[in-house]
N, CA, C and O atoms as a GROMACS GRO file, in nm:
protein
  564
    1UNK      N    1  11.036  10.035  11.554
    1UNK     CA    2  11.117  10.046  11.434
    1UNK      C    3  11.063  10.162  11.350
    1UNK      O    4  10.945  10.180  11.320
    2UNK      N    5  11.140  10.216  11.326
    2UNK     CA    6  11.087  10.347  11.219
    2UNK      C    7  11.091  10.265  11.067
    2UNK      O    8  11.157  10.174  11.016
    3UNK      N    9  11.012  10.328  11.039
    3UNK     CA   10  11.000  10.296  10.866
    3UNK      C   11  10.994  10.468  10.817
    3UNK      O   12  10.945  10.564  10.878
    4UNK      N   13  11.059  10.462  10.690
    4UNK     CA   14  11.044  10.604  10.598
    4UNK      C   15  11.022  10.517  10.424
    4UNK      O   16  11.074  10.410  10.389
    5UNK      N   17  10.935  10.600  10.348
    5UNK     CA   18  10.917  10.604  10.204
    5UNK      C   19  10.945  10.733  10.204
    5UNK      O   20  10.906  10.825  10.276
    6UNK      N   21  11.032  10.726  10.098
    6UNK     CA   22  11.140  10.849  10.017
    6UNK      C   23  11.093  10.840   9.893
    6UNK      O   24  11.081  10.731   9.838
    7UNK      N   25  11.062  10.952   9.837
    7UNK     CA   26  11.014  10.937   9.690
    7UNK      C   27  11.082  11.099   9.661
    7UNK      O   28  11.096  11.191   9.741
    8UNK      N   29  11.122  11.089   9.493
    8UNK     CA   30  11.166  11.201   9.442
    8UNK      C   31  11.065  11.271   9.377
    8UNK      O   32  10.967  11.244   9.308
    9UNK      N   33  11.135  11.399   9.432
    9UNK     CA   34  11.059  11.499   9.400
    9UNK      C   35  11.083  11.492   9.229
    9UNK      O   36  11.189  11.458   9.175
   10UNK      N   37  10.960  11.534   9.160
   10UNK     CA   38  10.982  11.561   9.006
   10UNK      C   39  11.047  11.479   8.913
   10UNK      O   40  11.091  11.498   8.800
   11UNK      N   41  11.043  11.372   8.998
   11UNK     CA   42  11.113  11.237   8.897
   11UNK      C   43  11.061  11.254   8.747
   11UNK      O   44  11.149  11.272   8.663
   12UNK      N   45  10.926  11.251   8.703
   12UNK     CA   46  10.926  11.312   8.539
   12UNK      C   47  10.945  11.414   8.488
   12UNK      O   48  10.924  11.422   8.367
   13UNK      N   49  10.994  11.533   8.564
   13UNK     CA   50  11.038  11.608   8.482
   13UNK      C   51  11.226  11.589   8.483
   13UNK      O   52  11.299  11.654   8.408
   14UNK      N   53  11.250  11.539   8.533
   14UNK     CA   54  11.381  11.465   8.509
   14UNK      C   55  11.411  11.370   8.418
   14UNK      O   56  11.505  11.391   8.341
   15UNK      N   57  11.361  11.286   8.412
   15UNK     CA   58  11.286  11.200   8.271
   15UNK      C   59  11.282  11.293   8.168
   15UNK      O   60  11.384  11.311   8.101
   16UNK      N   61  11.174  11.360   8.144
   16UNK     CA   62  11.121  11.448   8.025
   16UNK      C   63  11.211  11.504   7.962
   16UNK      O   64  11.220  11.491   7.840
   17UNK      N   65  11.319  11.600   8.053
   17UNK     CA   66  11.426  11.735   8.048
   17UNK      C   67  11.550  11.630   8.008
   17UNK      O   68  11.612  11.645   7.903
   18UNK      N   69  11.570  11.560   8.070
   18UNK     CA   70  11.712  11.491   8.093
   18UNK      C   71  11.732  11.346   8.011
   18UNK      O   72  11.842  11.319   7.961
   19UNK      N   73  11.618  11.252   7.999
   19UNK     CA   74  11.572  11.130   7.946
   19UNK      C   75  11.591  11.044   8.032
   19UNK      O   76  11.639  11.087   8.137
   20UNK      N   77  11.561  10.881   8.022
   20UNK     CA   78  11.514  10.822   8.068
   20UNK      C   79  11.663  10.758   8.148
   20UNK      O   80  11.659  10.701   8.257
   21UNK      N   81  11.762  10.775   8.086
   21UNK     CA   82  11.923  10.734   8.107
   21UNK      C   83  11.926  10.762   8.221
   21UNK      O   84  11.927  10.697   8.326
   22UNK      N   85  11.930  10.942   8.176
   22UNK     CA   86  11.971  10.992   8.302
   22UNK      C   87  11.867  10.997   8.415
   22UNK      O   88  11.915  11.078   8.495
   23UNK      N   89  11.746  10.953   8.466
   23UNK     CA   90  11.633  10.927   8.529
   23UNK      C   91  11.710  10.819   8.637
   23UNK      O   92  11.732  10.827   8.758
   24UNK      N   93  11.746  10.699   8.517
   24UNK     CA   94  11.794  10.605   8.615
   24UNK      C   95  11.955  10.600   8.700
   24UNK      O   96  11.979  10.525   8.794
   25UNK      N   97  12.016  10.662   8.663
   25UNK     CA   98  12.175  10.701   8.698
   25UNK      C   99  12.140  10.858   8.827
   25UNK      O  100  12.229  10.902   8.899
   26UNK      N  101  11.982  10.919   8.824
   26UNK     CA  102  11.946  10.969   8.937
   26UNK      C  103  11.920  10.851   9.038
   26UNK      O  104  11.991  10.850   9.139
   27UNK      N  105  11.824  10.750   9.020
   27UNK     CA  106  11.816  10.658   9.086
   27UNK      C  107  11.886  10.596   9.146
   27UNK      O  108  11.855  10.588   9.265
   28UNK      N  109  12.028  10.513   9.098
   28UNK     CA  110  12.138  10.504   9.122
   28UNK      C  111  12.197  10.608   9.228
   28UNK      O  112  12.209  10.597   9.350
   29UNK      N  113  12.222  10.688   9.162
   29UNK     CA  114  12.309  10.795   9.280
   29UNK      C  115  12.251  10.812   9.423
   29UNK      O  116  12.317  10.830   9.525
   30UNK      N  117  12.082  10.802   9.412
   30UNK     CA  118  12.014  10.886   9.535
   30UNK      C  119  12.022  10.751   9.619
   30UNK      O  120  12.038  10.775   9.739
   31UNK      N  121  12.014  10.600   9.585
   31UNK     CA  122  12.022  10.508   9.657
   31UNK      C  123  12.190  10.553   9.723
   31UNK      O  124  12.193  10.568   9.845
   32UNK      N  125  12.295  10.569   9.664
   32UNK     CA  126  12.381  10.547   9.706
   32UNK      C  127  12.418  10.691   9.859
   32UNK      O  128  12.491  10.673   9.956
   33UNK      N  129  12.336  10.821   9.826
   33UNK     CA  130  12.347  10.920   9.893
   33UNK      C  131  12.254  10.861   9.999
   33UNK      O  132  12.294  10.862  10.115
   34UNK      N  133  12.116  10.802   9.969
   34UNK     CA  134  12.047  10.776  10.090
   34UNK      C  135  12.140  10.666  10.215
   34UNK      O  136  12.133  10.669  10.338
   35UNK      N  137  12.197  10.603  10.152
   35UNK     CA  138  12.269  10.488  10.197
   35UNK      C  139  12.382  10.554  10.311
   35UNK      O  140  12.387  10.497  10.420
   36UNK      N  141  12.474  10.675  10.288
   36UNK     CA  142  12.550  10.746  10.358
   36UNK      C  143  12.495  10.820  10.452
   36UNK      O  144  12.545  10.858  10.557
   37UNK      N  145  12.345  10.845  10.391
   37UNK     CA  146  12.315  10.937  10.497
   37UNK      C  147  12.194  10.872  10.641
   37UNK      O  148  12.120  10.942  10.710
   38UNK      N  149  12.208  10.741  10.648
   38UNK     CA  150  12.162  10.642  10.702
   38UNK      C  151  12.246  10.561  10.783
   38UNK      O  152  12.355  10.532  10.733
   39UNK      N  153  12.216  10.510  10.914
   39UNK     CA  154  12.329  10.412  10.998
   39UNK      C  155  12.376  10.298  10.917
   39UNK      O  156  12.317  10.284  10.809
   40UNK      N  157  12.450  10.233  10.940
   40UNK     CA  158  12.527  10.105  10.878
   40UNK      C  159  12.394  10.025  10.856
   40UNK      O  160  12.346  10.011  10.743
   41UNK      N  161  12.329   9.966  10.983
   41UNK     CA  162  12.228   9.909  11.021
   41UNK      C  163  12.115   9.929  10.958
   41UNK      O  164  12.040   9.845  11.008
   42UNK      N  165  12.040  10.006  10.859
   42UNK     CA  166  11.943  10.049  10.829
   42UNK      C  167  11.885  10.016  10.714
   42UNK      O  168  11.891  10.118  10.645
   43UNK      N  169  11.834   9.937  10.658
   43UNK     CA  170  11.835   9.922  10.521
   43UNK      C  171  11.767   9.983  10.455
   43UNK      O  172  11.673  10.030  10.519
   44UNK      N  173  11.768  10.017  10.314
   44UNK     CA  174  11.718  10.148  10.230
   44UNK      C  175  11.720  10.007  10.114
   44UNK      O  176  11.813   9.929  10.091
   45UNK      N  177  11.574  10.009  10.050
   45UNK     CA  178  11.536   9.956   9.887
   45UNK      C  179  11.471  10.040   9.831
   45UNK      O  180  11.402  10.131   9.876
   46UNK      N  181  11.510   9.990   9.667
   46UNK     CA  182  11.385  10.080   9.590
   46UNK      C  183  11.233   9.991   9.619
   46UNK      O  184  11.232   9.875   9.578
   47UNK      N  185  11.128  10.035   9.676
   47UNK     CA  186  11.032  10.028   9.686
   47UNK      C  187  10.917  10.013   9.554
   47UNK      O  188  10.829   9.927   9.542
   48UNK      N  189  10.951  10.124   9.464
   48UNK     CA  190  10.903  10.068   9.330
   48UNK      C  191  10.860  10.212   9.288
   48UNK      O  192  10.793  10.289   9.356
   49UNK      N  193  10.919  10.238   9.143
   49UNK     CA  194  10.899  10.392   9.069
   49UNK      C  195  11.025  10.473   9.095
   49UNK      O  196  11.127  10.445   9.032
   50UNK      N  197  11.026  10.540   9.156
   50UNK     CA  198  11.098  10.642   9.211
   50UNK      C  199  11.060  10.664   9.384
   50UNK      O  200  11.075  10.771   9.442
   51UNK      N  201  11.010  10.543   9.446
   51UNK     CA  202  11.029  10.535   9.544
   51UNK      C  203  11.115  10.415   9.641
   51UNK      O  204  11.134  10.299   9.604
   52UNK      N  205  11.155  10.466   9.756
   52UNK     CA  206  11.269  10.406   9.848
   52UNK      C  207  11.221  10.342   9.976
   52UNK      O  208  11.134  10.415  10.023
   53UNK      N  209  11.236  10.263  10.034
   53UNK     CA  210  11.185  10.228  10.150
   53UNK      C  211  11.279  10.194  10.264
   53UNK      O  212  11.361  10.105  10.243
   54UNK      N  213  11.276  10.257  10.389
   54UNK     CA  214  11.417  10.230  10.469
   54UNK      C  215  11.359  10.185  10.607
   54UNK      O  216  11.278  10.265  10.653
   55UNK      N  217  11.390  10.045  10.701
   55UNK     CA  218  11.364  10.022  10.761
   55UNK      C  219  11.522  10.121  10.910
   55UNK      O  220  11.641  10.139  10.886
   56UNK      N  221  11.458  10.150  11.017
   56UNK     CA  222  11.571  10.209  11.134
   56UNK      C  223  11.444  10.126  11.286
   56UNK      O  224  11.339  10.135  11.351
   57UNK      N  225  11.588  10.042  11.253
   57UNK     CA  226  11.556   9.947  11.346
   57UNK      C  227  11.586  10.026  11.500
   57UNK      O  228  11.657  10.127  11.508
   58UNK      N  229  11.529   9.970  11.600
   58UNK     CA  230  11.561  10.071  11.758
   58UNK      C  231  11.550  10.222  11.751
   58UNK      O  232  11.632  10.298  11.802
   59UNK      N  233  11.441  10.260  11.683
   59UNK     CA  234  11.404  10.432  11.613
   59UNK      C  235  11.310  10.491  11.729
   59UNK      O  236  11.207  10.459  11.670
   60UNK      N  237  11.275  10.535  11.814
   60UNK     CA  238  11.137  10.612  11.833
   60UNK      C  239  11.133  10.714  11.683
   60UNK      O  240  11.205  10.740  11.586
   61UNK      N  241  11.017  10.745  11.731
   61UNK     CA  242  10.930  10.825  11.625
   61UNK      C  243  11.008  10.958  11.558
   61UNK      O  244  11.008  10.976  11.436
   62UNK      N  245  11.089  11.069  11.671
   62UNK     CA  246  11.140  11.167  11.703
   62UNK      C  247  11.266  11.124  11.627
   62UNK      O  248  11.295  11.186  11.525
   63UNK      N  249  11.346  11.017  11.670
   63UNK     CA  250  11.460  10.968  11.611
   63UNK      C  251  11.443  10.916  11.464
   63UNK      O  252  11.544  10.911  11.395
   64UNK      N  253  11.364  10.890  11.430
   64UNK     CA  254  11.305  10.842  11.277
   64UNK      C  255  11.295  10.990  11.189
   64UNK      O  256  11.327  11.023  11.075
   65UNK      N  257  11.227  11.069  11.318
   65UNK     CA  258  11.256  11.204  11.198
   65UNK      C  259  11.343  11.231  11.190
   65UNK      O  260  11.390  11.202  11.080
   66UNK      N  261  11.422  11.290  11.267
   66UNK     CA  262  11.540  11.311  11.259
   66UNK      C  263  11.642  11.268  11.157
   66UNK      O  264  11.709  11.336  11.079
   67UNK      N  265  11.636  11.131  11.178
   67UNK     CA  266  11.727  11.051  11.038
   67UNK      C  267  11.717  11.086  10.893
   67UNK      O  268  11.800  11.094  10.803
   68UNK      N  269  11.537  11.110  10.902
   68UNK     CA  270  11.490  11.142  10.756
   68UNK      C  271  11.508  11.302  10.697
   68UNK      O  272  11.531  11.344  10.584
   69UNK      N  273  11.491  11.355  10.796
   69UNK     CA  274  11.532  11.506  10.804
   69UNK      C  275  11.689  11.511  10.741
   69UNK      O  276  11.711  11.557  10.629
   70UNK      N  277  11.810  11.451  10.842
   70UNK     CA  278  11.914  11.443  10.807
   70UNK      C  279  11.943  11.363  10.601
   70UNK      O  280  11.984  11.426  10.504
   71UNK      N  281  11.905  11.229  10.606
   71UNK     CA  282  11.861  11.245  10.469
   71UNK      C  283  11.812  11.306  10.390
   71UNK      O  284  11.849  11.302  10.272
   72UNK      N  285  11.704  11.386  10.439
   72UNK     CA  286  11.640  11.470  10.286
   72UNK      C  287  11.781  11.606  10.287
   72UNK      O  288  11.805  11.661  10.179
   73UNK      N  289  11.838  11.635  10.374
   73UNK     CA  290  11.913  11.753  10.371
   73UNK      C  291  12.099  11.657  10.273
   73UNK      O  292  12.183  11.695  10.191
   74UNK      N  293  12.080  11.553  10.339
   74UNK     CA  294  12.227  11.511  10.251
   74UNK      C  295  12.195  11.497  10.153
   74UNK      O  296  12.285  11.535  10.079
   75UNK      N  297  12.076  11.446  10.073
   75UNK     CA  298  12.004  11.483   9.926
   75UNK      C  299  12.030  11.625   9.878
   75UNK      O  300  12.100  11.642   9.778
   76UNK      N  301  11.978  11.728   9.942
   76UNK     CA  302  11.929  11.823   9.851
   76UNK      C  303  12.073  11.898   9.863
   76UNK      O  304  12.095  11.981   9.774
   77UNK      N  305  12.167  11.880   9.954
   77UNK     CA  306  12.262  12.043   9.974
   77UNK      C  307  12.359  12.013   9.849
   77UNK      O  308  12.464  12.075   9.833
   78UNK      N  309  12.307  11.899   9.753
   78UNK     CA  310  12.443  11.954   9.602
   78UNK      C  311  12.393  11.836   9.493
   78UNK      O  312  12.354  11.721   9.513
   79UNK      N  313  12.407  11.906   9.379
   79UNK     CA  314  12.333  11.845   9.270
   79UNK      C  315  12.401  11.713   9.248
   79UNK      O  316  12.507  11.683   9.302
   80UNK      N  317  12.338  11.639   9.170
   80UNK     CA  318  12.400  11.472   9.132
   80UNK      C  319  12.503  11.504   9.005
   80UNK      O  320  12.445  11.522   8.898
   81UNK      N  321  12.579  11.509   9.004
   81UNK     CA  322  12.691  11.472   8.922
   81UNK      C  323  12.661  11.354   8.819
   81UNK      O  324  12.651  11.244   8.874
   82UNK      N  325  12.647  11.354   8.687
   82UNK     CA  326  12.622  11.255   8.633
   82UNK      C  327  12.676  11.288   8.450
   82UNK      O  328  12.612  11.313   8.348
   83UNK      N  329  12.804  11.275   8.474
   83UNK     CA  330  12.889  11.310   8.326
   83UNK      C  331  12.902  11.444   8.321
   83UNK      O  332  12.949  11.497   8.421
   84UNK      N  333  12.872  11.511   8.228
   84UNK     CA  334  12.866  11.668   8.198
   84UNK      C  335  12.741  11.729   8.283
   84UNK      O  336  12.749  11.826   8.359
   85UNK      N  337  12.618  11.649   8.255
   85UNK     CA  338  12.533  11.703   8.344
   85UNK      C  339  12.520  11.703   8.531
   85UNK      O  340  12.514  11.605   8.604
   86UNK      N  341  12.518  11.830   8.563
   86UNK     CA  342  12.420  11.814   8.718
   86UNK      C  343  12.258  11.829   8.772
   86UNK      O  344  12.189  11.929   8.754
   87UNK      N  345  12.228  11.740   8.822
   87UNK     CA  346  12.072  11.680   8.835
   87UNK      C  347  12.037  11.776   8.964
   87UNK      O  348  12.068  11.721   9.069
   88UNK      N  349  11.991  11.879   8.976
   88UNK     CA  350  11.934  11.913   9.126
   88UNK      C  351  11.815  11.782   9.188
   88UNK      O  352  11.741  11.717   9.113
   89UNK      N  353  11.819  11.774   9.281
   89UNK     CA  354  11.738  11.638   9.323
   89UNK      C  355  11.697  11.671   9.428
   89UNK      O  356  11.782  11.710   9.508
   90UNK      N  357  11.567  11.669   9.468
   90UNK     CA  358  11.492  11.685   9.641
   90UNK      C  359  11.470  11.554   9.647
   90UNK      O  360  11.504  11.464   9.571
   91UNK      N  361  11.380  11.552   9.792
   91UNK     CA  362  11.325  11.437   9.798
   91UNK      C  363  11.206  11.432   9.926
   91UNK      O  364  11.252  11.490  10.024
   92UNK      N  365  11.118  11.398   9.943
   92UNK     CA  366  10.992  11.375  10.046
   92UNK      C  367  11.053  11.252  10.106
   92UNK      O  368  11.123  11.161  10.060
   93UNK      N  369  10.993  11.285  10.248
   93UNK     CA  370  10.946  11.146  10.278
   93UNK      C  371  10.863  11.085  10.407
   93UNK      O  372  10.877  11.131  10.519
   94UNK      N  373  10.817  11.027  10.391
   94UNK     CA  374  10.744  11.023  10.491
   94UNK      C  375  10.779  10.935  10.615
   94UNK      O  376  10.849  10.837  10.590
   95UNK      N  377  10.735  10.959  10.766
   95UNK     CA  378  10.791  10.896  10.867
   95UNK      C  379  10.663  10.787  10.930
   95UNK      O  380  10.544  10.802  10.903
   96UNK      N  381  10.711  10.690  11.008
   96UNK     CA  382  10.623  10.621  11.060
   96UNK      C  383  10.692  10.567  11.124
   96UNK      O  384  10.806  10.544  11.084
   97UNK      N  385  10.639  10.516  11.278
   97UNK     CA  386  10.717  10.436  11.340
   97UNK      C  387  10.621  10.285  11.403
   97UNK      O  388  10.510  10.294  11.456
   98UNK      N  389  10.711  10.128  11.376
   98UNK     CA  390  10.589  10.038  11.449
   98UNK      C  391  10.604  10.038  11.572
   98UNK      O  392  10.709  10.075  11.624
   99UNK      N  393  10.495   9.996  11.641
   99UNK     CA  394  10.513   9.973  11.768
   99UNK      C  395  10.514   9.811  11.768
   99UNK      O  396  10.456   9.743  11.684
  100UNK      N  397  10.596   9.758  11.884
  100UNK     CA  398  10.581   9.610  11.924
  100UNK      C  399  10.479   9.593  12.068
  100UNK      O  400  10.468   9.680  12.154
  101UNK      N  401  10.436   9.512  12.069
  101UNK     CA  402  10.476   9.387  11.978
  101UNK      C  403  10.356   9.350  11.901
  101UNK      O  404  10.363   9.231  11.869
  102UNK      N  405  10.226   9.418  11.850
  102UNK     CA  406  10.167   9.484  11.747
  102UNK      C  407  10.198   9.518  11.622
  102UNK      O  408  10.178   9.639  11.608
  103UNK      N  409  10.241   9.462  11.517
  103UNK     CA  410  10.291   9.460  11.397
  103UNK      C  411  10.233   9.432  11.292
  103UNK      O  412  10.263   9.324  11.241
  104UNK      N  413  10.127   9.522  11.222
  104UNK     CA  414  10.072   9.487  11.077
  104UNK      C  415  10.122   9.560  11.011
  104UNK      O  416  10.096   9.680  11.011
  105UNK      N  417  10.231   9.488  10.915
  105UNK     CA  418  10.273   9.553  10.812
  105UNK      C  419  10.167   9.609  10.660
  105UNK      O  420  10.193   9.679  10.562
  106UNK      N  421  10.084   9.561  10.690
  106UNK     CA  422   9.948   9.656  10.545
  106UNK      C  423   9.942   9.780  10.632
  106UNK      O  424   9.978   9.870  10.556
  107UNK      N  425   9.912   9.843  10.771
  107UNK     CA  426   9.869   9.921  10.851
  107UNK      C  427  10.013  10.020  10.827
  107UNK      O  428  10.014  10.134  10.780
  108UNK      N  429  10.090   9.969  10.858
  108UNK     CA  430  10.227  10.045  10.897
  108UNK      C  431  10.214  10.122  10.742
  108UNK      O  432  10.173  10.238  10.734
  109UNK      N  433  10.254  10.040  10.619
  109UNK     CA  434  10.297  10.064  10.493
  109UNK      C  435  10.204  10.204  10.437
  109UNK      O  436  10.247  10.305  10.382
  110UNK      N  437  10.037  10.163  10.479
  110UNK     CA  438   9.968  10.269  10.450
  110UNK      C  439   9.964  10.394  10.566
  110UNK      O  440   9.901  10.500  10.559
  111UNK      N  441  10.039  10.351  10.659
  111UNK     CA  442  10.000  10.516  10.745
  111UNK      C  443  10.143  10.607  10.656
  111UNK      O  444  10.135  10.718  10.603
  112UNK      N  445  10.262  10.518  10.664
  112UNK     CA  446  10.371  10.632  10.623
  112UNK      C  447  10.386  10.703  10.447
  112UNK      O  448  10.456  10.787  10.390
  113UNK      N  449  10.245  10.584  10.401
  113UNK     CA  450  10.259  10.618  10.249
  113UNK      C  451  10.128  10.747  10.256
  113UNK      O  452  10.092  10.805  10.154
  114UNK      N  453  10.077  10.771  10.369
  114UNK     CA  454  10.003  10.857  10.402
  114UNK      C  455  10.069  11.004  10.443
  114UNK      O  456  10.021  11.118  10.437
  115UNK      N  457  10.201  10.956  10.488
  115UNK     CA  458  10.270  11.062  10.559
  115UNK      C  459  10.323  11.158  10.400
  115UNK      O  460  10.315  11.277  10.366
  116UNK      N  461  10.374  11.040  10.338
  116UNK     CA  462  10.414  11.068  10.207
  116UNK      C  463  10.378  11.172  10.078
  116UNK      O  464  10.442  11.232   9.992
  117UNK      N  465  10.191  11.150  10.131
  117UNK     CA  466  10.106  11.160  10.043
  117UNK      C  467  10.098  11.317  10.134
  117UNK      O  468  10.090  11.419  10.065
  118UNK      N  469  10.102  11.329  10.253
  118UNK     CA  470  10.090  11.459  10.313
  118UNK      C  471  10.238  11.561  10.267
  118UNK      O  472  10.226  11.681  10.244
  119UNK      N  473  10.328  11.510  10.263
  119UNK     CA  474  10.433  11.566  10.238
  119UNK      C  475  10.404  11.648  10.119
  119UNK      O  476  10.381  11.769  10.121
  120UNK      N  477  10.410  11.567  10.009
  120UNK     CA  478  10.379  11.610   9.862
  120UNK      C  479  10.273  11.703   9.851
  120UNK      O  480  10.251  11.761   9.744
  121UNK      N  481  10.204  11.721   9.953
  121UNK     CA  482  10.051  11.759   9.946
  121UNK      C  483  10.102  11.936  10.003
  121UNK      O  484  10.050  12.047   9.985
  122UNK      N  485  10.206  11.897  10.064
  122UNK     CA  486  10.268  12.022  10.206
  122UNK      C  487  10.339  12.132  10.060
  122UNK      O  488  10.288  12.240  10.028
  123UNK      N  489  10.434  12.086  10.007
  123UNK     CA  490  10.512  12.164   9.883
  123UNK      C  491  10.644  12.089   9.847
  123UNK      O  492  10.719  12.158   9.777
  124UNK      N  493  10.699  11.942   9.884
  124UNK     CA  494  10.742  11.833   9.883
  124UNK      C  495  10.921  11.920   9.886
  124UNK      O  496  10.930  12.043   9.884
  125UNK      N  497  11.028  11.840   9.890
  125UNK     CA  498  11.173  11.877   9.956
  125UNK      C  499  11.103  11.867  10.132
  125UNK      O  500  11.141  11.964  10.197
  126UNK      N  501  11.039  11.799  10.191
  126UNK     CA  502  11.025  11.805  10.329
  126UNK      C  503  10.995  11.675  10.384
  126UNK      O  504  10.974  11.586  10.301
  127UNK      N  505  10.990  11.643  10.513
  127UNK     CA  506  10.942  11.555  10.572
  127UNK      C  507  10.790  11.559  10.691
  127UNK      O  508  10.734  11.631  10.774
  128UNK      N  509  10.784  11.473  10.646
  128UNK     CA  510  10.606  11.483  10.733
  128UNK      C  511  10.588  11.333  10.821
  128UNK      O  512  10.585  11.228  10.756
  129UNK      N  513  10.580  11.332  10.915
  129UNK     CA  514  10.510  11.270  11.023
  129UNK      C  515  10.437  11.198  11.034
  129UNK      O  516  10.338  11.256  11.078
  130UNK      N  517  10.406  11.034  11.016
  130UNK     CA  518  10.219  11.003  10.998
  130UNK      C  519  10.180  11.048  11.143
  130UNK      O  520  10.241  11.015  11.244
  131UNK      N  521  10.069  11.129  11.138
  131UNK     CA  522  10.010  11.135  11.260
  131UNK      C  523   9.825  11.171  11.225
  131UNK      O  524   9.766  11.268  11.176
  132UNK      N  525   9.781  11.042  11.278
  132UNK     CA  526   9.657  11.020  11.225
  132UNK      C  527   9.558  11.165  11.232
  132UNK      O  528   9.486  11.203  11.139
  133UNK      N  529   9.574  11.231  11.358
  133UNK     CA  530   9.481  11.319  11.357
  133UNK      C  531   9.528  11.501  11.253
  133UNK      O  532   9.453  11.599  11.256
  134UNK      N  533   9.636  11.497  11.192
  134UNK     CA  534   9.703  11.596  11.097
  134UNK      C  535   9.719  11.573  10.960
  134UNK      O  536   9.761  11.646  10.870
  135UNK      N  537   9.669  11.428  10.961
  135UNK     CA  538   9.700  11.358  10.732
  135UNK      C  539   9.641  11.367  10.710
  135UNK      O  540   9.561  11.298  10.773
  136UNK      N  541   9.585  11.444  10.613
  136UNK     CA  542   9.464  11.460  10.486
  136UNK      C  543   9.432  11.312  10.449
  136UNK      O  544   9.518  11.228  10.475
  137UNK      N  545   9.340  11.281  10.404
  137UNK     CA  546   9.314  11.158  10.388
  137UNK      C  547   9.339  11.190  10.200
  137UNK      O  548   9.292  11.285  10.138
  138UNK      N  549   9.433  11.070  10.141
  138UNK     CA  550   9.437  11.096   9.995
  138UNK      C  551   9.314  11.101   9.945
  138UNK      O  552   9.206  11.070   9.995
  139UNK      N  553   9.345  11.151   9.821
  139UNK     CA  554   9.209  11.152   9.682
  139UNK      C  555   9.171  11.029   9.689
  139UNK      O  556   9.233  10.954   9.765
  140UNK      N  557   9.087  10.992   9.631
  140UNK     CA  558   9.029  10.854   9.631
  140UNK      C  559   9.020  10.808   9.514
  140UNK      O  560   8.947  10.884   9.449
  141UNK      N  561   9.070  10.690   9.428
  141UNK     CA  562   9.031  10.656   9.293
  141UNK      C  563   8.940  10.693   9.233
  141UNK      O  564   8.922  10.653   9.118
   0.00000   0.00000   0.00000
C-alpha cells in the first residue's frame, strides 16, 4: 500500500499575507483538488496543520510516485480561486510504500514523514521517495 503526507508549501505565509479565513478555504480547496487528483479508492485526510495523509491501496512504490507526482502537478498548474482573491498553492510530499504482510504503522508514518522532511529540505513544490539510504536524517529537538 502506498502511503503519501502532503503538506503545503508556505502555509504561513498564506496565513500572514491573506489571513487566517483565507488559510482555511486553502485547506478546503486543496482537500478537494487532492481528492480529483487521486483514484476513487484512495483516501486523502487532513492529517493535522496543513498536512494530508492519503492511503493507495494495491500501489508499488513507482506507482505511489507517480500518483503523488500527478497530484503535486494538479495542485500547482492554477491558483485557488477563493472570492476576488487567487491563492498560488504548491505542495510536497512525501512517498512510502508498506510492505505485507509486515505492517508497523509508527515505522511506516515516520519513514514517509522522513520523505517529507527530505522534500522540504530538497526546495519543496516536489516529491521525494523514503529511501533509507538517500534521507537526511531530520534536526533533532
Amino acid at each position: 500500500m502506498g502511503l503519501l503526507i502532503v503538506d503545503i508549501d508556505h502555509c504561513k505565509r498564506i496565513n500572514d499575507t491573506c489571513g487566517h479565513r483565507v488559510g482555511d478555504e486553502v485547506l478546503k480547496n486543496l482537500a478537494v483538488k487532492m481528492t480529483a487528483a487521486l483514484r476513487l479508492y484512495d483516501p486523502v485526510g487532513r492529517w493535522g496543520g496543513e498536512e494530508f495523509l492519503a492511503l493507495l491501496p494495491s500501489c508499488t512504490l513507482n506507482e505511489a510516485a507517480a500518483v503523488a507526482e500527478r497530484l503535486r502537478l494538479h495542485v500547482a498548474v492554477e491558483k485557488l480561486a477563493l472570492g476576488q482573491l487567487a491563492v498560488a498553492v504548491t505542495v510536497r510530499v512525501g512517498v512510502y510504500t508498506i510492505q505485507w504482510p509486515t505492517v508497523d504503522a509508527d515505522v511506516a508514518l515516520q519513514a514517509v514523514d522522513r520523505a517529507l522532511y527530505e522534500a522540504r529540505h530538497k526546495g519543496r513544490n516536489r516529491v521525494e521517495i523514503y529511501d533509507p539510504a538517500s534521507v537526511a536524517d531530520p534536526p533533532s529537538a
